[in-house]
C-alpha positions as CSV (number, residue, x, y, z in Angstrom):
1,X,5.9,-14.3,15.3
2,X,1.9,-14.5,15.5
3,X,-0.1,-11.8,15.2
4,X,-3.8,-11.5,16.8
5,X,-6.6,-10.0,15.4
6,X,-10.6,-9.9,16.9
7,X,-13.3,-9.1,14.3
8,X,-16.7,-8.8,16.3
9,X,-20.3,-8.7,14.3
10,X,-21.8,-5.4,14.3
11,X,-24.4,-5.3,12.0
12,X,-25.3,-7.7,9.0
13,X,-22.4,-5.4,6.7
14,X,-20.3,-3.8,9.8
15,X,-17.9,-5.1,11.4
16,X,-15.6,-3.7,14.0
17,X,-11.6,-5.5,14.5
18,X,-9.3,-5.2,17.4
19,X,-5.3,-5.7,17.7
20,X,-3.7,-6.8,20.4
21,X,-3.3,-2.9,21.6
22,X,-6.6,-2.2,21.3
23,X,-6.8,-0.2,18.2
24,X,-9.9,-0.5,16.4
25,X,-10.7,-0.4,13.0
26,X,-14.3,0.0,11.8
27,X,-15.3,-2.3,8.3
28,X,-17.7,-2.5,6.2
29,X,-19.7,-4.1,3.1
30,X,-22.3,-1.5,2.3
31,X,-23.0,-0.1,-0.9
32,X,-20.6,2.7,-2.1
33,X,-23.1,5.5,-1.7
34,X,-23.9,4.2,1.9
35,X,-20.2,3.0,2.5
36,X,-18.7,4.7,6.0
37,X,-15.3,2.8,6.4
38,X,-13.4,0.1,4.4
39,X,-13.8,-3.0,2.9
40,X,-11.9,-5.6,3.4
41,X,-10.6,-5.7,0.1
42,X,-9.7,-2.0,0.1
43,X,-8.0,-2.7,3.4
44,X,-5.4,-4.9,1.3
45,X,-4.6,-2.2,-0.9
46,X,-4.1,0.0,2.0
47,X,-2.0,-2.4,3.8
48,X,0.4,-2.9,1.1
49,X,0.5,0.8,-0.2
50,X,1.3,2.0,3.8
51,X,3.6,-1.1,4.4
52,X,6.4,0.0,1.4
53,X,5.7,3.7,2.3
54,X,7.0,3.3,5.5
55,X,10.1,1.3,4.5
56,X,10.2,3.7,1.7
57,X,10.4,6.8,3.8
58,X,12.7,4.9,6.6
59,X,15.6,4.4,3.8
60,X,15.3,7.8,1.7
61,X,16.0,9.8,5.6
62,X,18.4,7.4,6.7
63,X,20.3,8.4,3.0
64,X,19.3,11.8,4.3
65,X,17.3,12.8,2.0
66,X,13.9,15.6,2.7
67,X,10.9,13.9,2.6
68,X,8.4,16.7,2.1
69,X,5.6,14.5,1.0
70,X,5.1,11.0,-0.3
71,X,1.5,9.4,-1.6
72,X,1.3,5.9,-2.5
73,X,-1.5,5.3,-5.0
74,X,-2.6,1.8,-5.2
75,X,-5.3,0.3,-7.5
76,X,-5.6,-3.8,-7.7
77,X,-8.1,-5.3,-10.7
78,X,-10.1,-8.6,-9.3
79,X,-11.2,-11.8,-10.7
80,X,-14.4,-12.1,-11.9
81,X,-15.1,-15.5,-10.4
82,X,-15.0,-16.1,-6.6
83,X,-12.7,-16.1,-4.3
84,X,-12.6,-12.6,-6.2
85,X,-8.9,-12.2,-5.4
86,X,-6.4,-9.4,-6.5
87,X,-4.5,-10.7,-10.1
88,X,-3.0,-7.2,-10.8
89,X,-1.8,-4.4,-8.1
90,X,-0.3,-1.5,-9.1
91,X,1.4,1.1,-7.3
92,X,2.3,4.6,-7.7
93,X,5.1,6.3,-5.3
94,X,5.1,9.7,-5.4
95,X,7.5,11.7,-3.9
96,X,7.9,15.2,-2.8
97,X,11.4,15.7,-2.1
98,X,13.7,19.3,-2.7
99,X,17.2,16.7,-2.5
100,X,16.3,13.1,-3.6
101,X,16.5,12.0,-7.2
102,X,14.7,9.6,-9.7
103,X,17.3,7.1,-10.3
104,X,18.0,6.8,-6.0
105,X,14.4,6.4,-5.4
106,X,13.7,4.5,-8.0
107,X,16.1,1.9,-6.4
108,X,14.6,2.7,-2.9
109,X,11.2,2.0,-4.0
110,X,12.6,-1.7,-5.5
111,X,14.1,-2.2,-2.1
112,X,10.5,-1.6,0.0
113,X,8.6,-3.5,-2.2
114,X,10.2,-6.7,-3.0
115,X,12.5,-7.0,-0.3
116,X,11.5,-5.3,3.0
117,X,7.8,-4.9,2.8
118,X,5.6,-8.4,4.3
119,X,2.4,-7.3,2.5
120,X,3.9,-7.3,-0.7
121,X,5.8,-10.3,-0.5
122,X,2.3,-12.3,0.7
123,X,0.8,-10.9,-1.8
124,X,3.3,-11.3,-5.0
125,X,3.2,-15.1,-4.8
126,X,-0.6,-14.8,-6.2
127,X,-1.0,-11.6,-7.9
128,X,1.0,-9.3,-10.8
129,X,2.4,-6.5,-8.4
130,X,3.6,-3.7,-10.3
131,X,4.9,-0.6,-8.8
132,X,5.9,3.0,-10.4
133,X,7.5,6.2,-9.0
134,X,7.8,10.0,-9.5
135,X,9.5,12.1,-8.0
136,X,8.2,15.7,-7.7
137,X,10.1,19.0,-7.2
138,X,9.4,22.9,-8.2
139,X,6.4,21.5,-10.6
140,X,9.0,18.9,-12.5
141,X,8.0,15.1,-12.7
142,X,10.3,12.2,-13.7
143,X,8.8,8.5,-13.3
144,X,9.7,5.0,-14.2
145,X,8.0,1.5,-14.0
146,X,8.9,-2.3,-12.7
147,X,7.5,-4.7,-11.5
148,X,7.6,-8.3,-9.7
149,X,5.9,-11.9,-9.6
């Protein structure tokens, strides 16, 4: 499978990319108090954070389970020298849920990150990818850690 993407020049720090559907997605490189869209960097965290969430929320409803909110907080920690790549990415899963429980999601969560989602497993083979989860319900938190490479 080959996927497509056009990134056109728009200014000396924008750029504008297009998929094959014609979505675009605005990028930039300014500084943070000038910054109006994503880096590309950033856009790698996003990119694996949304990529587990969504086969995340896919297996917790087909167990048939409420999904009444889910966040996916992910932070990543750079080299220093260049290519300044990702070494460490962490993510947090945080579910909102009235029925689903720590020990199930926990499980869930293993699932969509080192087995169904692509960004992770791209990523993995270069950087420590950690991931957490909590699950939230009437103001109660449980959470646990693991993590792959």
């Amino acid at each position: 499978m080959v996927t497509n993407i056009t990134t056109h020049f728009v200014s000396d720090y924008q750029f504008e990319s297009v998929n094959e559907s014609g979505n675009r997605l605005q990028i930039d490189m300014l500084p943070a108090e000038e910054k109006e869209h994503f880096s590309p960097m950033q856009l790698v965290l996003a990119a694996v954070g949304s990529c587990a969430a969504v086969d995340l929320v896919g297996m917790i409803k087909k167990r048939r389970r409420t999904v009444t909110a889910l966040r996916v907080e992910t932070s990543g920690r750079r080299r220093d020298e260049i290519p300044k790549r990702f070494v460490e990415i962490h993510l947090r899963f945080v579910l909102t849920s009235p029925d689903a429980n720590e020990e199930e999601l926990g499980k869930l969560v293993t699932l969509a990150v080192e087995k169904y989602c692509s960004v992770s497993a791209t990523l993995a083979q270069d950087a420590d990818l950690t991931y957490s989860w909590t699950v939230e319900r009437e103001n109660i938190q449980t959470g646990n850690r693991a993590s792959i490479h």
